[in-house]
C-alpha positions, 0 to 999 in steps of 0.5 A: 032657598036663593040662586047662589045656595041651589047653584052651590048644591047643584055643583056639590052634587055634580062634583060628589057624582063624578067622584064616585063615577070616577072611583067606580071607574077606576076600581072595574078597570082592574083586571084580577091578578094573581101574585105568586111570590116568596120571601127569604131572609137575605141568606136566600133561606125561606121564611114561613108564616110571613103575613103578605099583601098588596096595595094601591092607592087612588081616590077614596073617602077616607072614613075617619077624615069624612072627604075625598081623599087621592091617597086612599088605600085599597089592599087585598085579603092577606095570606101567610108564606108556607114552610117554603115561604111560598105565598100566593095573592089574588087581587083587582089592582093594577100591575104596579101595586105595592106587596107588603110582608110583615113577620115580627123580628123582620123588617121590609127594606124595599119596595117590591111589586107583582112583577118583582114579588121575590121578598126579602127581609132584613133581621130587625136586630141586622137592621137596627145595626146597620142603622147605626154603622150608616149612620156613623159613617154620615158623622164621620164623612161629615166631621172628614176634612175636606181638601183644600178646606182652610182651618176656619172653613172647617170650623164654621162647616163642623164645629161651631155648627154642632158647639153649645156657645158659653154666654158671657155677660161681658162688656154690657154686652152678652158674649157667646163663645164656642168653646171648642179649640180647634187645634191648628194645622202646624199644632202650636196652638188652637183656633175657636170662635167668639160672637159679638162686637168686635170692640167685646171680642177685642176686649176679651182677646186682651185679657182671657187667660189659658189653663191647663189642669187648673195651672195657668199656662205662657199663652197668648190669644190674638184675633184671626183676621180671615173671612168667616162664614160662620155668620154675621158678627163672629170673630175666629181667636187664636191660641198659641202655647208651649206644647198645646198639642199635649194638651187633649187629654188634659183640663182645658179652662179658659179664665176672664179675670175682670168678671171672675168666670171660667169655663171648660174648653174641649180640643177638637184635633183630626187623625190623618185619615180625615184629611 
């Protein structure tokens, strides 16, 4: 065996070793803790046959990997809660080690310790609706108008993020637009977006025709000159026509003649609780 593979075992055994030492270490240093705690519903009623345990983590093999790992982790014997949900663990850990309480229909929502051992568990169904509701509430936070957000800063912000562009093959060349017309703020018309050269965009802007339950309607389209940040090459198009905010709940197509397509367009509108 040659000097660089002896030095290269010798350094794998030493290394080997002070894990090991450093692990054994750690694990004597822990005194036995004895965690007396309870767990309720969040009505504060006691919850029996909860299974409970606690956890740390430190350095440790990990069997299924075969190397040393700093997240291992290391837990007690599990207990149940009694009729008053009471349940008592001992345990060689740290003070700051993790409990855990797992009852089928419940669901542990926070981090709870041996000096907080007081555990509280949520309803799977509650909790699953109380996904729902916050997660709703996210979207409609999110959909909310901000003040002083101009018609296509909303738009880049909102709707072209969240749109599935139609793309055309047009003008050699292919045109993405967002079908979704954002009504504008004095509702005579709408607003939405189109991807691509300026001279395409001009181009379909010339000739795109609005209809209205399958009935072509007196509008007309015209390019919006304001700074997009919607990114490179996207270009806003106004649409104006009689009454256009009577048309939400209506079918909105929108018809290019040259290469004979048409497509579907959604109105976007605010209620005044998203201003």
């Amino acid at each position: 065996m040659n000097d660089y593979k002896v030095k290269s075992l010798v350094s794998s055994i030493k290394l080997a070793c002070l894990f090991t030492l450093l692990m054994i270490g750690t694990a004597c240093s822990y005194e036995p803790l004895t965690i007396a705690g309870t767990v309720v519903d969040e009505s504060g009623n006691a919850l029996s046959d909860v299974t409970v345990w606690a956890c740390y983590s430190g350095w440790g093999w990990a069997d299924e990997a075969g190397y040393l790992v700093w997240d291992k982790d290391y837990c007690s014997e599990t207990t149940q809660t009694n009729n008053d949900g009471l349940y008592v663990i001992t345990f060689k850990g740290p003070v700051s080690s993790r409990l855990k309480a797992r009852k089928e229909g419940w669901v542990q929502t926070q981090d709870y310790t041996p000096a907080n051992s007081h555990i509280v568990l949520t309803s799977s169904e509650d909790y699953s609706v109380r996904l729902r509701t916050e997660a709703k509430q996210r979207v409609q936070e999110h959909q909310r108008r901000r003040a002083e957000e101009s018609e296509t800063a909303y738009y880049c912000r909102v709707i072209f993020q969240e749109s599935r562009p139609i793309n055309l093959s047009y003008q050699n060349e292919t045109l993405a637009i967002t079908p979704t017309l954002f009504e504008s703020d004095d509702k005579s018309g709408a607003l939405f977006a189109a991807v691509g050269s300026a001279r395409a965009v001009a181009a379909f802007v010339s000739e795109v025709v609005l209809k209205v339950n399958g009935v072509a309607q007196e509008s007309s389209f015209s390019l919006n000159s304001a700074e997009t940040g919607c990114g490179q090459d996207v270009h806003f198009i106004e649409v104006r026509a009689p009454d256009f905010n009577k048309h939400s709940e209506a079918e909105v197509e929108m018809l290019i003649p040259s290469i004979k397509a048409m497509f579907d367009a959604k109105l976007h509108t605010l209620s005044a609780h998203q201003y």
